[in-house]
C-alpha positions in Angstrom: 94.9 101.4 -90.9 92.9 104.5 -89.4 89.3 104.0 -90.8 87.5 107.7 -90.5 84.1 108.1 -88.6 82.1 108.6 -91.6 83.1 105.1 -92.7 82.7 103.6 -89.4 79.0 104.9 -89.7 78.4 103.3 -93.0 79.9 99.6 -92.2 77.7 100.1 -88.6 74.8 100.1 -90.8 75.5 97.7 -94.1 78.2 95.1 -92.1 80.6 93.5 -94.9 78.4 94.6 -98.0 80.1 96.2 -100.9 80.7 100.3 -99.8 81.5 102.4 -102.8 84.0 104.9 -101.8 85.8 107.9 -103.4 89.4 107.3 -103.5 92.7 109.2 -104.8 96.5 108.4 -105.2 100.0 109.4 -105.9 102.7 108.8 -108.3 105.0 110.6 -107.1 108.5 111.2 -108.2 111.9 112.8 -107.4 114.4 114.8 -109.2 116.1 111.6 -110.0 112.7 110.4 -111.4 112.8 107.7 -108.7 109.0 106.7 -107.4 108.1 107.1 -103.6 106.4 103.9 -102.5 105.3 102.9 -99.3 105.0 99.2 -97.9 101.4 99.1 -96.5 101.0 97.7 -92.7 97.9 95.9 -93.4 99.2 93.4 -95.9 103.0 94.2 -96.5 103.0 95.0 -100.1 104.7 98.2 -101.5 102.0 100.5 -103.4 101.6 104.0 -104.3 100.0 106.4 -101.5 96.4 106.2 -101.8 93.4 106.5 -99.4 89.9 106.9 -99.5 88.2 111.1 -100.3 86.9 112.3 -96.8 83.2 114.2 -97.1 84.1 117.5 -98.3 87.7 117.2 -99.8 88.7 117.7 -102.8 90.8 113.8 -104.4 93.7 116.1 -105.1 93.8 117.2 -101.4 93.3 113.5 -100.5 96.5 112.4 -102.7 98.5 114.9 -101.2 97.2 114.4 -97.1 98.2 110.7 -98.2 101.5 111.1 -99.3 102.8 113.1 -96.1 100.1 110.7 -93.8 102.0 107.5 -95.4 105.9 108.5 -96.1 106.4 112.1 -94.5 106.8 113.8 -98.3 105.1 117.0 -99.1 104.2 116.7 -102.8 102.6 118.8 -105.5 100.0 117.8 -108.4 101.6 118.0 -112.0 99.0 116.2 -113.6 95.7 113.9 -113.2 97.1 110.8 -114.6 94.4 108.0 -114.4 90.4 107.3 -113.0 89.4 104.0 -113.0 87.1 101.6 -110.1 88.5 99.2 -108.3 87.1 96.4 -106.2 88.9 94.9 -102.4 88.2 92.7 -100.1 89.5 93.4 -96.5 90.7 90.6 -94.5 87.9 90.9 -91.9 85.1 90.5 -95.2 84.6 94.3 -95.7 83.8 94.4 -99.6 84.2 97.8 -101.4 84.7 99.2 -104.8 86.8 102.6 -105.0 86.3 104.8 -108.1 90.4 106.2 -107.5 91.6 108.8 -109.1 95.2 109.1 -109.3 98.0 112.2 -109.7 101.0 112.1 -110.9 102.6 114.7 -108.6 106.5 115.3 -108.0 108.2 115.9 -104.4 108.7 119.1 -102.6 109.8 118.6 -99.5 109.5 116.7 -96.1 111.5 114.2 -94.6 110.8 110.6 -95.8 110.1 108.4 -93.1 107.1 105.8 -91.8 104.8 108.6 -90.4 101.8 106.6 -89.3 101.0 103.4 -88.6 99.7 103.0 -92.0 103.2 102.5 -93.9 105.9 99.9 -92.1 108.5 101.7 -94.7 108.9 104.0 -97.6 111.7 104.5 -100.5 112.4 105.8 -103.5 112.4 103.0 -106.7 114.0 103.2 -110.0 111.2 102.7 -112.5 113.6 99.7 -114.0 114.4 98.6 -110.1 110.7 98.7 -108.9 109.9 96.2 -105.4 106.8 93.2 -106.3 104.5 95.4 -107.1 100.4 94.2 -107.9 98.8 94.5 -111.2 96.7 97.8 -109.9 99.9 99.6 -108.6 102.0 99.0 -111.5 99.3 100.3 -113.9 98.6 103.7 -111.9 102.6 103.5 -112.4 102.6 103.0 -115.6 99.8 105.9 -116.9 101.4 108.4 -114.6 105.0 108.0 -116.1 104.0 108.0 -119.3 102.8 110.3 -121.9 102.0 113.7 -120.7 98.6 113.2 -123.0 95.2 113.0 -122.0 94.1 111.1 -118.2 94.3 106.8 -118.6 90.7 105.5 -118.3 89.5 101.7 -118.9 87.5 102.1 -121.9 83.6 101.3 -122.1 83.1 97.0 -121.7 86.9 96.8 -120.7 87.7 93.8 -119.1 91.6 95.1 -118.2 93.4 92.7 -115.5 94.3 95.3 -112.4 90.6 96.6 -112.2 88.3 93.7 -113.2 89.3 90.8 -109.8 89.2 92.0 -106.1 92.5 92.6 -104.5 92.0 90.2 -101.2 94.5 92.5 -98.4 
């Protein structure tokens, strides 16, 4: 997984201490209503395209960089789906909590296909015929499928299963 300077900079001076860090990802579907997923080289588990906000961009710029980085698709925003933090522990010890905000965006274009070394392989799921997924992917899933109503946010003191346990990758 490529790890950008300004990170680099930040872990040379705190080591494994928690990093908060701006994140943003993708729901992104097809004209079939399929959902692009990619299965993540640094622990093998399918998830939606996500990565961390560099300095200076924008998270909707980040969600869309990520899905063409990760699975070669060019995708467009429809709608801001979900914001919610998130903690993970890296395998090396690196702690860090990502306040994510997640899209749901539909395809465009591209060519699906692994594109970087992040992603060992991408497809296109059924929502009924999704891969294992964990309890933070199938949520960002879930509030971007559904209702086209206001953005999913865990509410003040809630203790909601995908957001409240670090994800060890």
């Amino acid at each position: 997984m490529a790890v950008s300077e300004y990170i680099k900079r930040m872990r040379g001076s705190i080591g494994h201490d928690l990093l908060m860090l701006p994140g943003a990802s993708a729901v992104v579907t097809d004209d079939d209503g399929r959902v692009l997923l990619a299965r993540r080289s640094d622990n093998g588990r399918w998830s939606v395209p996500a990565g961390v906000v560099d300095p200076g961009e924008q998270p909707a710029d980040t969600a869309v960089r990520e899905v063409f980085e990760e699975t070669g698709v060019r995708a467009e925003i429809v709608r801001l789906a979900g914001v919610a933090s998130h903690p993970v522990v890296y395998p090396n010890g690196d702690r860090c909590e990502y306040l994510n905000v997640w899209f749901r965006c539909r395809a465009v274009g591209g060519e699906i296909g692994t594109t970087d070394d992040e992603s060992l392989e991408v497809g296109w799921f059924a929502p009924d015929a999704l891969p294992a997924l964990d309890e933070w992917s199938l949520l960002r899933i879930r509030t971007a499928l559904g209702s086209e109503g206001p953005a999913w946010f865990a509410t003040a003191a809630e203790k909601h299963p995908a957001l409240n346990r670090p994800d060890a990758l």
